[in-house]
N, C-alpha and C positions, 0 to 999 in steps of 0.2 A: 648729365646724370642718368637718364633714360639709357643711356647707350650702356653704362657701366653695369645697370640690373639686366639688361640683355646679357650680356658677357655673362655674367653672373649666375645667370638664370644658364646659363649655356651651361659651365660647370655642374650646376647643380640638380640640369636635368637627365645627362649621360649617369653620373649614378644615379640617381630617379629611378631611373629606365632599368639599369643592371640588378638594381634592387628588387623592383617588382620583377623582372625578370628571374631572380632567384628566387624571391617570395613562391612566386606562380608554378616554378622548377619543382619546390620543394613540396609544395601540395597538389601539383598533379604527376608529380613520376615520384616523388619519397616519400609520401604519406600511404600508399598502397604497400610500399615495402617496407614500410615503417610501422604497417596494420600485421604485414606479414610476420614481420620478427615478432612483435608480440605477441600473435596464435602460435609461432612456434615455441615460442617462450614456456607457454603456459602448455603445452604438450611436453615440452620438455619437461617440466615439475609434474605433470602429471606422471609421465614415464618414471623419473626416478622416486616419485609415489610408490608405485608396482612393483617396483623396484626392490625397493626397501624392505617391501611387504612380502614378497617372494624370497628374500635374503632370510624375513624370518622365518617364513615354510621352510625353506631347506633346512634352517640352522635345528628345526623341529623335526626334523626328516629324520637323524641319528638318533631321536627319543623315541621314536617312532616305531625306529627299526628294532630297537631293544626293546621296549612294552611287546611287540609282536612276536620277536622270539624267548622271550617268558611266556607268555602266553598260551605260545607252540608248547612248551614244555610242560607247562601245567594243563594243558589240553591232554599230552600222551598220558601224565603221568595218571589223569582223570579217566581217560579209555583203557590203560590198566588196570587200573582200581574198579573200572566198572565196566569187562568187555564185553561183548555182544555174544547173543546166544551160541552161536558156530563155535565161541572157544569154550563151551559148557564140557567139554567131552575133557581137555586138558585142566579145567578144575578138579573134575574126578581121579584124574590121574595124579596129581598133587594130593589130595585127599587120600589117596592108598599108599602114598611112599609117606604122609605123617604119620596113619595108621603102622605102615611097619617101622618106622622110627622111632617111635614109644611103646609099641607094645600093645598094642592095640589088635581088637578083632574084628572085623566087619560081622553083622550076625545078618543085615538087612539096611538096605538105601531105595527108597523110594519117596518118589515127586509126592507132593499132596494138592489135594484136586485144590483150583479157587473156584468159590460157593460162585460170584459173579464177574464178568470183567468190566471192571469199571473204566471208562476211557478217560485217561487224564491227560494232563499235557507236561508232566514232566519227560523228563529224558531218560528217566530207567522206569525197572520192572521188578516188582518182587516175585523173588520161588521158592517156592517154599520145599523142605525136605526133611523126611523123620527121619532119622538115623538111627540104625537101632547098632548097640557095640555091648563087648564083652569083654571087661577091663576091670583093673583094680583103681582106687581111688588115686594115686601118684601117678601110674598112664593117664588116666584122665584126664587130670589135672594137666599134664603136659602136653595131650591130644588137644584141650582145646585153648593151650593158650597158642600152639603152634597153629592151629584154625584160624583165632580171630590176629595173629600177626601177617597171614598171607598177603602179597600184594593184590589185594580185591576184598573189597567193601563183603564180610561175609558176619555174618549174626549170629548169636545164639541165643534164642529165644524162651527156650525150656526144656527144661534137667531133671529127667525121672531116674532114677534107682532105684534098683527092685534087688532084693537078698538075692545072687545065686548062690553058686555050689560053696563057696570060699568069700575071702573079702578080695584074694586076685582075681575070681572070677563072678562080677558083678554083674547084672542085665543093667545097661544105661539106653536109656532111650531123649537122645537132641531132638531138637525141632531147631532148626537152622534154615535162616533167611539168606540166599545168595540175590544180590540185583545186578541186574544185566541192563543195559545199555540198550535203547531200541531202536536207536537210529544211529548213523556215523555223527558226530560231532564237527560241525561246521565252523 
């Protein structure tokens, strides 16, 4: 009976042996690359994290692009409405073709001083300017609504009439606020 658990044992020690042999395989040469697959693993979730995340930046990228060019446009249509002193000279020349469009007469245009310059931080400037004209009350009337329609932020702040010769020929003296722009708009 001795002999028969020898045999036996013979059998049962060739896989034994295959066993821990595989065992021993798999935890010193597949457990390093079995470490390895799951840092790539988890790099790989990472990646398509970024992924995703970047999928949503771009898909924001065309909202982006349109906020920006409205923007642009209300930017220009803002440095129109309120351009920098160098184009003060082509205000006045707008200013003399409404005057001969209505009927209008220049009698006198001159800047008025400011008492002090206060430095502020917005982005325009007020100038001020007395207008002196000689007009009936329906040129007027269509002198300054043709003014306050021009493209540029322009004011009229106060309206004297004085009797001239007729009622077509009035003394009107404006006070008109033009604001200018004092820097480029960024």
């Amino acid at each position: 009976m001795v002999a028969i658990k020898k045999e036996n044992l013979r059998f049962f020690l060739l896989p034994l042996i295959l066993l821990i042999l595989i065992i021993s395989t798999f935890f010193l040469l597949l457990q390093p690359i079995r470490k390895q697959l799951e840092e790539s693993r988890k790099m790989l979730l990472k990646e398509k994290a970024e992924l995703s995340e970047m999928k949503k930046e771009i898909s924001g990228y065309q909202q982006v692009k349109e906020e920006l060019a409205r923007l642009k446009v209300r930017a220009n249509f803002y440095e129109n409405y309120l351009p920098a002193e160098e184009r003060l000279p082509s205000f006045f020349s707008k200013l003399t073709k409404i005057a001969d469009e209505t009927g209008v007469k220049y009698s006198s245009l001159k800047p008025l001083k400011e008492k002090e310059k206060v430095i502020s931080p917005t982005l325009y400037e007020e100038r001020k300017f007395e207008l002196r004209l000689i007009a009936g009350f329906h040129q007027l009337g269509h002198f300054i609504n043709s003014l306050e329609r021009m493209n540029r932020f322009v004011e009229v702040k106060e309206l004297r009439i004085n009797r001239g010769k007729d009622i077509f020929n009035e003394n009107v003296r404006l006070l008109i606020f033009l604001y200018l722009l004092k820097g480029p708009l960024k």
